[in-house]
C-alpha positions as CSV (number, residue, x, y, z in Angstrom):
1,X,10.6,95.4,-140.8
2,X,9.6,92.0,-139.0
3,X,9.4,92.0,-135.0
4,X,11.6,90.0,-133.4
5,X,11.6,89.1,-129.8
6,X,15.3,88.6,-129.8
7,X,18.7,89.6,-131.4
8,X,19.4,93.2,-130.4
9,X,15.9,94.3,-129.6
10,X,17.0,97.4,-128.3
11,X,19.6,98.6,-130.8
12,X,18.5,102.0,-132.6
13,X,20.7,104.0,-135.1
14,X,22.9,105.7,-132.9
15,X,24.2,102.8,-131.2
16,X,25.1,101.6,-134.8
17,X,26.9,104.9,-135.5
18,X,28.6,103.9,-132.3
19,X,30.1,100.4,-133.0
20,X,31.0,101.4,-136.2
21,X,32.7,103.9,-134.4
22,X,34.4,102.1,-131.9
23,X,35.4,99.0,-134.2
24,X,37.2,101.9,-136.1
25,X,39.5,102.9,-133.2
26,X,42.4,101.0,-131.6
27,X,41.5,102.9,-127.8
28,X,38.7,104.7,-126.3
29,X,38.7,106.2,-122.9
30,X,37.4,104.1,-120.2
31,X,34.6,105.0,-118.3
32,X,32.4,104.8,-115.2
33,X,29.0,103.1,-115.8
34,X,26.4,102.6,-113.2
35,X,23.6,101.0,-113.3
36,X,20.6,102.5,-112.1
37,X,19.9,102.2,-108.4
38,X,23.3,101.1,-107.7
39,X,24.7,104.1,-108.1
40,X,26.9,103.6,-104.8
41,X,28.2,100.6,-105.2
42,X,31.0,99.5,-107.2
43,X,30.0,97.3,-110.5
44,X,32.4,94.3,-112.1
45,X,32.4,94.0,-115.6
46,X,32.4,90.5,-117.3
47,X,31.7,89.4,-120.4
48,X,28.4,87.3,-120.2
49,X,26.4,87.0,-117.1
50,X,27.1,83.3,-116.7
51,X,30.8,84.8,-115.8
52,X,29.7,87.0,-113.9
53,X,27.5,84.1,-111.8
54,X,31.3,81.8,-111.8
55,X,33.1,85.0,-110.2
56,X,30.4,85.2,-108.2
57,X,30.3,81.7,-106.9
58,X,34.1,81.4,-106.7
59,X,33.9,84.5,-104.3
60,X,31.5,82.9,-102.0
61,X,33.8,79.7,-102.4
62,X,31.1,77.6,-103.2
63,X,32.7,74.4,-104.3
64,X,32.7,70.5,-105.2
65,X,30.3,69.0,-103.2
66,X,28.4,71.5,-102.3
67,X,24.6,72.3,-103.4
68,X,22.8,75.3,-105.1
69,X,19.4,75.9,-105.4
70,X,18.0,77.2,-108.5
71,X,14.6,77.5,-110.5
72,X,13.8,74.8,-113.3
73,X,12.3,77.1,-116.1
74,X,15.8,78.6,-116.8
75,X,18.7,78.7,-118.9
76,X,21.7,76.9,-119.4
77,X,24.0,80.0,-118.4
78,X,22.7,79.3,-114.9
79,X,23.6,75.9,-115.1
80,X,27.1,76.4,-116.8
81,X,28.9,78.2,-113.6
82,X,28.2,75.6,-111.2
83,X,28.7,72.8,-113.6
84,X,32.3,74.5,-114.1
85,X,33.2,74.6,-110.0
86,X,31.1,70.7,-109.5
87,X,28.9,72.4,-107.6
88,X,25.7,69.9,-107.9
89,X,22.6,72.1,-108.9
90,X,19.0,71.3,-106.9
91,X,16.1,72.5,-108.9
92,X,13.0,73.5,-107.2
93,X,9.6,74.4,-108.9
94,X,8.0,77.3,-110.0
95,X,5.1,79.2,-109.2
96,X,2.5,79.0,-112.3
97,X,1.2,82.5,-111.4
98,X,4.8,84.6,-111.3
99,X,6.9,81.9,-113.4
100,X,9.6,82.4,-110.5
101,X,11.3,80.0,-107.9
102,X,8.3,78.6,-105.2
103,X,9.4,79.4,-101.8
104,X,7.4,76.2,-100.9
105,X,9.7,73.9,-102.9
106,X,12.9,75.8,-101.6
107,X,11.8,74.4,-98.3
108,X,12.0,71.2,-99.7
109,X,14.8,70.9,-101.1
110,X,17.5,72.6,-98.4
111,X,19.7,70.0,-96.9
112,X,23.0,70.7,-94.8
113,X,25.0,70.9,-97.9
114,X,22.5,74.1,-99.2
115,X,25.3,77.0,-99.5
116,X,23.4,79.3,-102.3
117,X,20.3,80.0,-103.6
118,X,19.5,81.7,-106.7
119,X,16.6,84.0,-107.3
120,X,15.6,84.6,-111.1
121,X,13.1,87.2,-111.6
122,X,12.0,85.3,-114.6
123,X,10.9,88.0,-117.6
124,X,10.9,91.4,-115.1
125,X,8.8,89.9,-112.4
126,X,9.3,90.3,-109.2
127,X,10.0,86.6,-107.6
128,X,8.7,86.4,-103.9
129,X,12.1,87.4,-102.9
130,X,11.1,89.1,-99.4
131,X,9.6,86.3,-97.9
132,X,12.6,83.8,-99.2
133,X,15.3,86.1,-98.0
134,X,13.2,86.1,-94.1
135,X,13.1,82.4,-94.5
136,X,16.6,82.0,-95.2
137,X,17.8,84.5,-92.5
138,X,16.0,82.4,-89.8
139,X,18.0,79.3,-91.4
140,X,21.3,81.1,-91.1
141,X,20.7,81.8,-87.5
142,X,21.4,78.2,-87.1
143,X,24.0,77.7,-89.0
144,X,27.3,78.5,-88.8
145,X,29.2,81.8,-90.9
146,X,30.7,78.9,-92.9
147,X,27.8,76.9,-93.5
148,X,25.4,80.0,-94.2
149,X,23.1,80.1,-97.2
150,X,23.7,82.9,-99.2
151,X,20.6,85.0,-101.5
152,X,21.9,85.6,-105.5
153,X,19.8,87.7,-107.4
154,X,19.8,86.9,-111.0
155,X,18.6,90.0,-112.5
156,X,19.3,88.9,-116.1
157,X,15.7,89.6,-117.2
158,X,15.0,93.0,-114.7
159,X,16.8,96.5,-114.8
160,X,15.7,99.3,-113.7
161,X,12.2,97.6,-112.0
162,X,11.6,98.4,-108.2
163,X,9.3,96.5,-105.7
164,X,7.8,97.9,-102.9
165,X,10.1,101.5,-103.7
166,X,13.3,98.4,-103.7
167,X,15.4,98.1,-107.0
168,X,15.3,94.5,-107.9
169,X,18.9,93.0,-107.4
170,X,19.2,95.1,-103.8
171,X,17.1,92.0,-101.4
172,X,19.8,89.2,-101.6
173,X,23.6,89.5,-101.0
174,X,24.9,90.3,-104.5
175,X,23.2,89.8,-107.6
176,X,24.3,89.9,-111.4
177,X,23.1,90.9,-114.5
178,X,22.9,90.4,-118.2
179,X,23.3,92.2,-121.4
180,X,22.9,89.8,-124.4
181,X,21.4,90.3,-127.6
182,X,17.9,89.6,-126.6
183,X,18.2,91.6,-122.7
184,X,17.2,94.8,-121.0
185,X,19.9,96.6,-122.9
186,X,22.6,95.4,-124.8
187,X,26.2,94.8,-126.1
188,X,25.7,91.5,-127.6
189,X,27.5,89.9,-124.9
190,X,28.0,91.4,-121.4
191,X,27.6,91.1,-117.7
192,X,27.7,92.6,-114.5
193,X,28.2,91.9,-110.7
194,X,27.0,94.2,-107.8
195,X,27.2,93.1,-104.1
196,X,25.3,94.5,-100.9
197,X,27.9,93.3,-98.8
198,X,30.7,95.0,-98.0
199,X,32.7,91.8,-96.8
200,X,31.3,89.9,-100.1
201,X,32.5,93.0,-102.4
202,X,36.0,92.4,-101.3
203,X,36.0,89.0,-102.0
204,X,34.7,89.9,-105.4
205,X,37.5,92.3,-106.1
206,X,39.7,90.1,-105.7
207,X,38.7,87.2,-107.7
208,X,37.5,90.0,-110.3
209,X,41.7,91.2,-110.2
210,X,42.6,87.8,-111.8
211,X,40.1,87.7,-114.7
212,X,41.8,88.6,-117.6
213,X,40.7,91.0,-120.5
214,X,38.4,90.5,-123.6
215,X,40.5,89.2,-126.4
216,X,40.1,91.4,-129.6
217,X,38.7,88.9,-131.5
218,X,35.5,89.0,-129.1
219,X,35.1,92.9,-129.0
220,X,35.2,93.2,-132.7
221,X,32.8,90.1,-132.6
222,X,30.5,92.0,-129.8
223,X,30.5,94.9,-131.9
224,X,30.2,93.4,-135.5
225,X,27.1,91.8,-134.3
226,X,24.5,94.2,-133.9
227,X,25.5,96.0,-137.3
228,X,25.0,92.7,-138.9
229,X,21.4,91.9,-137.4
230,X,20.6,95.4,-138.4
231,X,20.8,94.5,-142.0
232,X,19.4,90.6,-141.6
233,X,16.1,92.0,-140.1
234,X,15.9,94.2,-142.7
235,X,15.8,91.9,-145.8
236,X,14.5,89.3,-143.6
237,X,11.5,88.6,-145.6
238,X,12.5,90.5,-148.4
239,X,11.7,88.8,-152.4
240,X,12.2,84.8,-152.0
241,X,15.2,84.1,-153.8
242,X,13.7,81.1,-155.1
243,X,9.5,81.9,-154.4
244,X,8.5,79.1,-157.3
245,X,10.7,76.2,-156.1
246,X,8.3,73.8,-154.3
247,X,11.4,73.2,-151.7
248,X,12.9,76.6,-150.8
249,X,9.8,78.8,-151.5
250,X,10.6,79.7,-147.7
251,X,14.3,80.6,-148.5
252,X,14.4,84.7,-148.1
253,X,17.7,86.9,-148.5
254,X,17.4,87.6,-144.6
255,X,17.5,83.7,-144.1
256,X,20.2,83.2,-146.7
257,X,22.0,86.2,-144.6
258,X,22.4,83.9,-141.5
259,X,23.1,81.6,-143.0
260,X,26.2,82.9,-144.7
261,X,27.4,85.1,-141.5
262,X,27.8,81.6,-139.3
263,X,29.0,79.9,-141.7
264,X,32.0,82.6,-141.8
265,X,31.8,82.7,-138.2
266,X,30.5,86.4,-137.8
267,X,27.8,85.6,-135.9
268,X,26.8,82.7,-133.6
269,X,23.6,80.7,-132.5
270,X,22.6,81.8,-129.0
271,X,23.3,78.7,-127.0
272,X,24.5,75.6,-127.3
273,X,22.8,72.4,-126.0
274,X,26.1,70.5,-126.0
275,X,28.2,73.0,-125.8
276,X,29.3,73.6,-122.1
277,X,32.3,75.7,-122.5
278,X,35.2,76.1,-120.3
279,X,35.9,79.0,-118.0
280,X,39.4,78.9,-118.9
281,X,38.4,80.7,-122.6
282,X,34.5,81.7,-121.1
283,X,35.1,83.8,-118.6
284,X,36.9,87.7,-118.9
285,X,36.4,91.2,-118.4
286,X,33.9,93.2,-120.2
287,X,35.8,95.4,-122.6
288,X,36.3,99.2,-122.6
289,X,34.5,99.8,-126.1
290,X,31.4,97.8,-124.9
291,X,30.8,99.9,-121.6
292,X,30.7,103.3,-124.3
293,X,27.8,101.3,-125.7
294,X,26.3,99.9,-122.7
295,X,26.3,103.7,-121.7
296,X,24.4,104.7,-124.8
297,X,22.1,102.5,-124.3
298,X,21.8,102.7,-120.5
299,X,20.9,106.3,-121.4
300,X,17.6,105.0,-122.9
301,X,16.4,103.0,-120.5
302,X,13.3,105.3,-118.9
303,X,12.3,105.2,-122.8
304,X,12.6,101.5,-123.1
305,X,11.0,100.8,-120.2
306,X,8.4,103.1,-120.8
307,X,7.9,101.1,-123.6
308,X,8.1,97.8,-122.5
309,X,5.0,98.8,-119.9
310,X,2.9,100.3,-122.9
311,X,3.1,96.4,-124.4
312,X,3.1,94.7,-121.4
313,X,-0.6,96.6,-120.1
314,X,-2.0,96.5,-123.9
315,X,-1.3,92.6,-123.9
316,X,-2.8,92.5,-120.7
317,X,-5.6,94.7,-120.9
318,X,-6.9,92.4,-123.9
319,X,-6.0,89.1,-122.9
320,X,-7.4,89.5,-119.6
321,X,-4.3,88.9,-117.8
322,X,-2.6,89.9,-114.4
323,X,0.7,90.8,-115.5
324,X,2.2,94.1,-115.4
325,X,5.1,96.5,-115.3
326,X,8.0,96.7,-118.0
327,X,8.5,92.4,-119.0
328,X,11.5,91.9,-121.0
329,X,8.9,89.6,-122.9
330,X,5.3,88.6,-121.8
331,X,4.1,85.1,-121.6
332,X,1.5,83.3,-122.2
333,X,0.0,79.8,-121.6
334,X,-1.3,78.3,-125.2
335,X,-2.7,75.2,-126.3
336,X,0.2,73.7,-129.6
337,X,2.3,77.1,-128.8
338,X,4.7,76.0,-132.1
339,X,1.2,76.0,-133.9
340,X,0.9,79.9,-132.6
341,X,4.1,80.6,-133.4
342,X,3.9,79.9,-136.7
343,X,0.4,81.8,-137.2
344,X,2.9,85.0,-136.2
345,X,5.4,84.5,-138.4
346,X,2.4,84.8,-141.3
347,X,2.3,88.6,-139.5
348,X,5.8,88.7,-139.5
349,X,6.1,88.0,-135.8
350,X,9.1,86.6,-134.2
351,X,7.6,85.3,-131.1
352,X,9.9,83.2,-128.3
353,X,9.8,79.7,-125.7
354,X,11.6,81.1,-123.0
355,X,11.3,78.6,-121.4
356,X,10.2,75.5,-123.3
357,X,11.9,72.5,-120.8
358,X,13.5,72.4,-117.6
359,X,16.8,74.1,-118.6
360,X,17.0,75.5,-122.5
361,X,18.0,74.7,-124.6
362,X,15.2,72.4,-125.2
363,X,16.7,68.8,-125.9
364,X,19.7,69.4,-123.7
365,X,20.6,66.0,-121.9
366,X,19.0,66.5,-118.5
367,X,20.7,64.0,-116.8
368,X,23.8,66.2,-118.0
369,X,22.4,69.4,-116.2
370,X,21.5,67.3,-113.2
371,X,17.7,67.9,-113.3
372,X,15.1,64.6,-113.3
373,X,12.0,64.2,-114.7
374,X,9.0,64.3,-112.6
375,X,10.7,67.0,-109.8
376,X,9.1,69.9,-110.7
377,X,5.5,69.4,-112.5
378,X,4.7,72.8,-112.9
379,X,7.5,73.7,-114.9
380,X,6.6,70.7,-116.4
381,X,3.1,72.1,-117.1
382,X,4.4,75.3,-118.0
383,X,7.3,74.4,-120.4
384,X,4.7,72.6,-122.9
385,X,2.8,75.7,-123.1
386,X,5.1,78.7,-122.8
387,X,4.9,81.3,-125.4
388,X,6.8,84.6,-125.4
389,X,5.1,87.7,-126.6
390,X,7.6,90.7,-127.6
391,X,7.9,93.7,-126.1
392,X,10.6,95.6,-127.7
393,X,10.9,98.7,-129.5
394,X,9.8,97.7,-132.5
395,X,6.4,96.7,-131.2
396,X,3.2,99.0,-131.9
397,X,0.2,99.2,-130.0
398,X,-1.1,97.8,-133.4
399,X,1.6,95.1,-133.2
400,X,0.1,94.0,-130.5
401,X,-3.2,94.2,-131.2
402,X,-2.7,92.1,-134.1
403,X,-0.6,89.6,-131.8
404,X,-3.4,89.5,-129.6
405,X,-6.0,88.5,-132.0
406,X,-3.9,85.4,-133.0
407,X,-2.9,84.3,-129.5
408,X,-6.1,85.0,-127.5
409,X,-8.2,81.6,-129.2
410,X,-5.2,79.2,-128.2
411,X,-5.3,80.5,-124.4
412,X,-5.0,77.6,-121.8
């Protein structure tokens, strides 16, 4: 079976079992699931983490006119919330090194209207999140409780990763979390929000009271999706339906597979470069069904992660590089890294361009998204070089070797 970095990375045969079983019954049992190192604190549901940052932000009533400061090298979903509540996003650059928000350029970009920053802990590593949270706290001293900056933790790429004996997600004042198709763990769509303040957590609760629950139509969707990736990797590069034709000799039953299930609607392209969406029909509760399979697969996570760091020190020990720990994916800097990608696919190789512009999807209008050209050069540098390595499951030490020997020549 091909490696793919994303789509359901961490699905195994019993969490199959497990949709199929719950899409079979009308009502399960709800449960209690904790994540781990939050065990004392109270967890809110949603279903995506971009809902989770909107619940978030309309807690902290963060509003129109008001400014957040965010990372360029990110995602759309990060955008999305604070396009929904005209909240204008500031971007600051990244560190080349870590791939994570520059303390430097947060200093340049806080004005009076600053009301949020947002720490991404880009692929599972640890951003520089002690010595932003001291900088902030000195900022706050001057301002007023209304005007205060507050720390949010986006912990979409990290679970389960400490630093310095602290679980990621328990420095800033609340953070959230993500389990899409291609996170930690996952239930195709899902997310989470955890606060460290007890004042905050109220607040929370009571914006989380009004969010209404998962439709039907979405759980059966949530649930339908991994079985059906299941079989899509599976004949992925199976015969060539048409190997001779000189125009589809690329046209496999996998392909043909994905084809068919969006055209019927059963499964959907990750993100949307137009497509904005509305918290009106974007934003609800995560549903009963998907917490029994967030539990399964929260009950794997030591394995996963134990995983992830076998990859993540292999890649590093033979490339030569300082990254470590459990990375949702490993990057590297290449020279043509769609030229490298493709090389990979001959092996069967699925690798990713998280991220490949300022905000991905790549083509999105930036003027849309609020982020100009020439702000943030690193991320500039970065985005034109970016390739993901996987690190799921279904990469072998030999996996990787192979990867290696492909990626190491093209190194920046």
């Amino acid at each position: 079976m091909p490696v793919f970095i994303s789509s359901i990375p961490t699905i195994e045969e019993d969490d199959l079992k497990l949709c199929k079983e719950l899409l079979s019954k009308n009502n399960v049992e709800n449960i209690d699931v904790k994540l781990p190192g939050f065990e004392d604190k109270e967890h809110y549901y949603t279903n995506t983490g971009r809902a989770a940052l909107y619940a978030i932000l309309k807690a902290l009533e963060i509003t129109k006119g008001d400014e957040v400061i965010i990372q360029s090298f990110t995602c759309m979903a990060v955008v999305v919330p604070l396009k929904w509540l005209d909240i204008k996003p500031v971007y600051a650059d990244i560190e080349q090194e870590t791939y994570n928000i520059s303390l430097e350029s947060i200093k340049g970009r806080i004005t009076d209207k600053t009301r949020a920053i947002i720490i991404q802990h880009t692929f599972g590593i640890p951003a520089q999140i002690e010595r932003i949270k001291e900088y902030i706290d000195e900022i706050n001293k001057n301002r007023s409780k209304e005007k205060e900056i507050f720390l949010i933790e986006d912990c979409a790429h990290c679970l389960n990763i400490k630093k310095e004996d602290k679980y990621l997600g328990t420095y800033g004042d609340v953070s959230f979390f993500s389990f899409g198709q291609d996170k930690v763990v996952s239930t195709t769509q899902g997310g989470c929000i955890v606060s460290n303040d007890r004042e905050l957590e109220k607040k929370i609760e009571r914006v989380y009271k009004k969010i209404p629950d998962m439709p039907e139509s979405m759980v059966k969707y949530n649930l339908r999706y991994p079985i059906l990736w299941d079989l899509i990797k599976k004949v992925y590069y199976k015969p060539q339906v048409l190997a001779n034709s000189k125009y589809f000799s690329k046209f496999t039953v996998g392909k043909f597979l994905i084809l068919l299930f969006r055209f019927l609607g059963l499964i959907k392209s990750q993100a949307s470069k137009d497509d904005f969406g509305d918290p009106k029909e974007g934003v609800y509760k995560l549903s009963v069904k998907q917490k029994h399979l967030l539990k399964n697969q929260l009950d794997k996570l030591e394995r996963f992660s134990t995983h992830r760091e076998k990859i993540t020190e292999k890649y590093s020990r033979l490339l030569d590089l300082d990254l470590h720990g459990f990375l949702i994916r490993y990057p590297v800097l290449v020279d043509y890294p769609d030229i490298v990608k493709s090389k990979l696919q001959q092996i069967r190789v699925i690798a990713g361009n998280w991220y490949n512009y300022p905000v991905i999807p790549r083509g999105i209008d930036l003027d849309k998204v609020g982020y100009t050209v020439g702000t943030c050069p690193n991320t500039e540098y970065v985005m034109e070089h970016i390739l993901n390595l996987p690190t799921g499951l279904d990469v072998t030490a030999k996996d990787a070797e192979r990867i290696v020997h492909i990626v190491e020549p093209h190194l920046t």
